[in-house]
C-alpha positions as CSV (number, residue, x, y, z in Angstrom):
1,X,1.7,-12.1,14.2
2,X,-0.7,-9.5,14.6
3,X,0.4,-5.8,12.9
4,X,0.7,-2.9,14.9
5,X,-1.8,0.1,14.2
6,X,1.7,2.1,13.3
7,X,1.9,-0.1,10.5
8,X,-1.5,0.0,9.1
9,X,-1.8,3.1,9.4
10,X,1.7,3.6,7.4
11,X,0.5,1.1,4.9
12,X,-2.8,3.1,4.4
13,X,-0.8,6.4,3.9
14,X,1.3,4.8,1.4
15,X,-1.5,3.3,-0.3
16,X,-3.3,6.8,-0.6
17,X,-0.4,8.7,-1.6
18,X,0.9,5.6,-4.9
19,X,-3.2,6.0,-5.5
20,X,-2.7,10.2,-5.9
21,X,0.5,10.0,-7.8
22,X,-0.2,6.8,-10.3
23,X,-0.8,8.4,-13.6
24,X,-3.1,5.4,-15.3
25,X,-3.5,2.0,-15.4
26,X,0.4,-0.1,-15.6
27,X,1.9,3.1,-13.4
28,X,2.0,1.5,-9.8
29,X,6.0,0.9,-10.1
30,X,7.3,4.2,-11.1
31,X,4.3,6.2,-8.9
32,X,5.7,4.1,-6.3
33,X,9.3,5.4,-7.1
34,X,8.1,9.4,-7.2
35,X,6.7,8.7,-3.8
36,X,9.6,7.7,-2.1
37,X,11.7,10.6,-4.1
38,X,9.5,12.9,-2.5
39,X,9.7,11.4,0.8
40,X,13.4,10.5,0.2
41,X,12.8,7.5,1.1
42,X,13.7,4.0,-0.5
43,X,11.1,2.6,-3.3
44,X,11.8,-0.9,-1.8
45,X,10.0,0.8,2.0
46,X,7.5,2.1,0.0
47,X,7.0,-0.8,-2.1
48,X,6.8,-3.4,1.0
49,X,4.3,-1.3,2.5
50,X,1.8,-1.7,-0.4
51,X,2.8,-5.4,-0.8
52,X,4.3,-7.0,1.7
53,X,3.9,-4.7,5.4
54,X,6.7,-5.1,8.1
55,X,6.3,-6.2,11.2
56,X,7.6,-2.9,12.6
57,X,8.6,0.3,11.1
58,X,11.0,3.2,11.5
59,X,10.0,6.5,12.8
60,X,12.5,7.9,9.9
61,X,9.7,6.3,7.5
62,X,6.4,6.5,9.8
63,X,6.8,10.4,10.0
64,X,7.4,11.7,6.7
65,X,4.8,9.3,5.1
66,X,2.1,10.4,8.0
67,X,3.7,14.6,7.3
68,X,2.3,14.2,3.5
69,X,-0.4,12.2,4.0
70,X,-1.8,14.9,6.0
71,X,-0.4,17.6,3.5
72,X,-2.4,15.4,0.7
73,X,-5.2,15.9,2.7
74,X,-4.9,19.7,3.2
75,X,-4.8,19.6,-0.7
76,X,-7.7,17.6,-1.2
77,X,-9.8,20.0,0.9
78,X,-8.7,23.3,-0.7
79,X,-9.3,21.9,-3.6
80,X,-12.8,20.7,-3.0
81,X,-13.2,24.2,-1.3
82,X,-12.0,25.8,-4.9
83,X,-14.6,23.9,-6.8
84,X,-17.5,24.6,-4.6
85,X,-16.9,28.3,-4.8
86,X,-16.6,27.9,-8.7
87,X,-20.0,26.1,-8.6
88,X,-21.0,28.8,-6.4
89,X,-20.0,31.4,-9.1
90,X,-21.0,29.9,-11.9
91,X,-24.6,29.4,-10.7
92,X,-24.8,33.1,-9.6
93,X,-23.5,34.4,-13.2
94,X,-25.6,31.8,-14.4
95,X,-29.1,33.2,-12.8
96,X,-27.5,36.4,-13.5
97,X,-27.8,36.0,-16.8
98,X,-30.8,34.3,-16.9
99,X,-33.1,37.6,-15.3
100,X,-31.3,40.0,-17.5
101,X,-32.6,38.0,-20.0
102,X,-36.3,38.0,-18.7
103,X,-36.2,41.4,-17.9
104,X,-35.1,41.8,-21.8
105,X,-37.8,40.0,-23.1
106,X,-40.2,42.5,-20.5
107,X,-39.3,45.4,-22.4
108,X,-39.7,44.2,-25.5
């Protein structure tokens, strides 16, 4: 039986979200079981989604596994908005430092 794109799509949240909360290599059981405490949700959902998917699904587990998907994602992206403006920053203190330098070695 074919799965439904509700299902996929749940299974690739869950995926994503063990993947961000697994703390090293041996970790997938208990990231699995912080997961679905922060969803308050059962590991066993959570765990047949990685492993073995349903052929349907709640809307008490497809919404609050798409609500932090998304919030992972909003993470994600202020995060690589945080290091771009540090790159930013560096590199300007960086030259900065770099013609105050020049102009040092001018007047001497």
């Amino acid at each position: 039986m074919a799965e439904s794109r509700y299902v996929k799509a749940a299974a690739e949240w869950a995926r994503v979200l063990i993947h961000a909360e697994t703390r090293g290599a041996g970790d997938i059981g208990n990231a699995i079981k912080r997961v679905a405490a922060k969803l308050k949700l059962s590991p066993k959902t959570i765990w047949g989604l990685r492993y073995r998917k349903p052929k349907d699904l709640l809307c008490s587990v497809y919404f609050p596994l798409r609500d932090a998907f998304y919030e992972h994602q909003k993470k994600l992206a202020r995060r690589r908005d945080a290091v771009k403006a540090l790159k930013a920053l560096r590199e300007e203190h960086f030259l900065g430092g770099e013609a105050f330098v020049r102009h040092q070695r001018a007047e001497a």
